[in-house]
TIDOZA-54144 format. One record per residue (C-alpha): residue in one letter; chain; x, y, z. Coordinates in nm, 4 decimals, always signed. Layout:
BEGIN
["a" "A" [X Y Z]]
...
This chain:
BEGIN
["x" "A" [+9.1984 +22.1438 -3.2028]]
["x" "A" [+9.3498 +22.1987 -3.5433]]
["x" "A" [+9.1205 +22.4536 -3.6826]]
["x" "A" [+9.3073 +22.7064 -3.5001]]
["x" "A" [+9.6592 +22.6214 -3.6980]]
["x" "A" [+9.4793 +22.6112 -3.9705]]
["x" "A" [+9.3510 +22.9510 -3.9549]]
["x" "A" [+9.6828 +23.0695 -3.8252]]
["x" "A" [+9.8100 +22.9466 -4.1456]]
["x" "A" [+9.5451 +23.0832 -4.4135]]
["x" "A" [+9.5795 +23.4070 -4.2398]]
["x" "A" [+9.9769 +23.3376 -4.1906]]
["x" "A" [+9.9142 +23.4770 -3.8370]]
["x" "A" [+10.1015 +23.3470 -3.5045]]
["x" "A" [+9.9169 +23.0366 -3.3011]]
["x" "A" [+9.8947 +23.0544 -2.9511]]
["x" "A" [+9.7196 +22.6696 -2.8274]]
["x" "A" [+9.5431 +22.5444 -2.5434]]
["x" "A" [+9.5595 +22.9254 -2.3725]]
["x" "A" [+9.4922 +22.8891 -1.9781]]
["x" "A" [+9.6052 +23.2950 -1.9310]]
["x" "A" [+9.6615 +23.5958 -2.1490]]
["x" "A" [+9.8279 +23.8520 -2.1206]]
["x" "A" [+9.8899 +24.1765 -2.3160]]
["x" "A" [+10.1535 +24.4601 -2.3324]]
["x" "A" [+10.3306 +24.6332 -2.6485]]
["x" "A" [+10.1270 +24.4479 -2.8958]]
["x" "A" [+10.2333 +24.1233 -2.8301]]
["x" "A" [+10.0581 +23.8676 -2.5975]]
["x" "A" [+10.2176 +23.6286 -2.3314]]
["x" "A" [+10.0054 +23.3202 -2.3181]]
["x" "A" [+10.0746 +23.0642 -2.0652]]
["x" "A" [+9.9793 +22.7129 -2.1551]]
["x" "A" [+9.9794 +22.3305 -1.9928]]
["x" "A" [+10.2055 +22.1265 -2.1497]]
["x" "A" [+10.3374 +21.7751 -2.0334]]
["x" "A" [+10.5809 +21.8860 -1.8282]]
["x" "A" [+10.3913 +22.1477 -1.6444]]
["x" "A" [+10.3391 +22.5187 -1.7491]]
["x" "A" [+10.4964 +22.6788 -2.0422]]
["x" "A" [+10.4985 +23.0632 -2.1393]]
["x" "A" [+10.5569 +23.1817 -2.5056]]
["x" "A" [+10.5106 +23.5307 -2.6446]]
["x" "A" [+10.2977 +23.6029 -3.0052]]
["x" "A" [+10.2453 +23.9391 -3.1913]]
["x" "A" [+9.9526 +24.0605 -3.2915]]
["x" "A" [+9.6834 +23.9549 -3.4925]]
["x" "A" [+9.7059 +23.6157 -3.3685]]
["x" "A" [+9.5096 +23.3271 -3.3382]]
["x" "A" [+9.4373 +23.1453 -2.9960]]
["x" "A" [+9.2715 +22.8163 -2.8618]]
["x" "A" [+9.1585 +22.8611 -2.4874]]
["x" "A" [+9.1882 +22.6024 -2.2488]]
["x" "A" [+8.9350 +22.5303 -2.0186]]
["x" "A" [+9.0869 +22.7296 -1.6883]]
["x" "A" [+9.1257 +23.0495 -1.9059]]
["x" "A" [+8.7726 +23.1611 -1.7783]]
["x" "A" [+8.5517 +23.0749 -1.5321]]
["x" "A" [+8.1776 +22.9781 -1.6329]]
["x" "A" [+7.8950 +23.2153 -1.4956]]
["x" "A" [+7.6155 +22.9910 -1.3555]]
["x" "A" [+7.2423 +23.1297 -1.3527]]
["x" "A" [+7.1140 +23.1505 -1.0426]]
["x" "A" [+6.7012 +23.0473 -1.0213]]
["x" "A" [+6.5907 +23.4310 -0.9468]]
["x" "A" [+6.7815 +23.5420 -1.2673]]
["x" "A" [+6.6436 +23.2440 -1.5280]]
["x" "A" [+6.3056 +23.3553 -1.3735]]
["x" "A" [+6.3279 +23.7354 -1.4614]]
["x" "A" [+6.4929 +23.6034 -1.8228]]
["x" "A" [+6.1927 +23.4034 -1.8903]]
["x" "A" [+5.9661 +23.7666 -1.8174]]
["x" "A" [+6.2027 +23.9227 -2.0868]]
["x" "A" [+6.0258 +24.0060 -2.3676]]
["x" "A" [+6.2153 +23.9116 -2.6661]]
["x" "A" [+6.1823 +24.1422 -2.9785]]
["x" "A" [+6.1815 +24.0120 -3.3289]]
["x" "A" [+6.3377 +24.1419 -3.6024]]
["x" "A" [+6.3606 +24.1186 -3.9734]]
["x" "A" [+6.6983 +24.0807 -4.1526]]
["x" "A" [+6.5554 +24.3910 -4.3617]]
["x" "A" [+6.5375 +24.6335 -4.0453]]
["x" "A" [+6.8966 +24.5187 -3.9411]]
["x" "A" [+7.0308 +24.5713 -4.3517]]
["x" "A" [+7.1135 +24.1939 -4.4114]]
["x" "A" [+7.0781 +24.0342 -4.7563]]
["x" "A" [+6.9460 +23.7267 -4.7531]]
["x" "A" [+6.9062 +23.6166 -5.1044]]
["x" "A" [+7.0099 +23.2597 -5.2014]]
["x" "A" [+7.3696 +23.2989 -5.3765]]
["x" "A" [+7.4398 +22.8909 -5.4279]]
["x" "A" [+7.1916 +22.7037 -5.6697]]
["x" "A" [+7.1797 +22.3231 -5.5594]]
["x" "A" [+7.2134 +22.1811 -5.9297]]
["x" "A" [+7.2626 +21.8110 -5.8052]]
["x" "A" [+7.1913 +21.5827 -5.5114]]
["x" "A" [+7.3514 +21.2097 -5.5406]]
["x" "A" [+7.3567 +20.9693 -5.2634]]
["x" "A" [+7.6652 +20.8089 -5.2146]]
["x" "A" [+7.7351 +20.4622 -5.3760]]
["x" "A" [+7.6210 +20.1833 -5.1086]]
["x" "A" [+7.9677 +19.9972 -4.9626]]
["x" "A" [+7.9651 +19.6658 -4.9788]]
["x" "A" [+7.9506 +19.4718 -4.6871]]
["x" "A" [+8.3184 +19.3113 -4.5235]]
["x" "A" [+8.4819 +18.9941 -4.4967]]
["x" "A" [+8.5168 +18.8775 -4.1889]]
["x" "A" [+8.8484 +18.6910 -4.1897]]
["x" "A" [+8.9713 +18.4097 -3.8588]]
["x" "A" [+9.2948 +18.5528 -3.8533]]
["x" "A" [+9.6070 +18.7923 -3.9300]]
["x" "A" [+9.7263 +18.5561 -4.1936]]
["x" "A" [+9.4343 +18.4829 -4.4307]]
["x" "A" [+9.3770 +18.8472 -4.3450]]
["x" "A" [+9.6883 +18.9504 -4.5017]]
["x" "A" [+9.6427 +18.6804 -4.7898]]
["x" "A" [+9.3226 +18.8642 -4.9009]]
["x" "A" [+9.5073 +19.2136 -4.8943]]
["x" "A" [+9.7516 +19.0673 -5.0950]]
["x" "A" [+9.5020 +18.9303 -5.3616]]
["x" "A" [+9.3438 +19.2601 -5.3961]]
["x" "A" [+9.6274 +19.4419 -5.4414]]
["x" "A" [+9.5956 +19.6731 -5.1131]]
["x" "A" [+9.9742 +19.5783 -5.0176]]
């Protein structure tokens, strides 16, 4: 995904991708990735920002006698007052447009007189 290079580069930290193990000593991290040609191992200092791959953990699954006791659990509600969280609008919505409706496409028999009507519209 490219979210994480993009917040390796807003935070100008090191990017460490598709992560299947990680490993730390002396505040850097080894992180040992799949790549095309099998597996490759490249070192980043920390803070850094990492992608996992799939293999880097292993999903728990819930067994029946567990979801059972979960669905006993009595779940407590809070406020966002009791836990000291401000909830009061910041953003005022001043506007909402809809979008201008496309018109619909020519359909065209083939590359040429496809090319013809790019031309005429000044697309190339």
């Amino acid at each position: 995904s490219g979210i994480n290079a993009e917040y390796g580069g807003m935070l100008d930290w090191p990017q460490g991708t598709m992560a299947s193990v990680v490993s730390a000593a002396d505040g850097n991290l080894t992180i040992t990735r799949e790549i095309d040609g099998g597996l490759e191992d490249i070192s980043v200092s920390l803070p850094a920002v990492i992608s996992a791959d799939l293999r880097l953990n292993e999903p728990r699954y819930a067994t029946l006698p567990n979801i059972m006791k979960a669905k006993k659990k009595k779940i407590e509600k809070m406020s966002p007052d009791s836990l000291g969280v401000d909830i009061t609008p910041r953003l005022k919505i001043k506007n909402v447009v809809d979008p201008p409706v496309r018109q619909a496409g020519d359909k065209v028999p083939d590359v040429s007189t496809l090319m013809e009507k790019l031309t005429e519209k000044g697309h190339l």
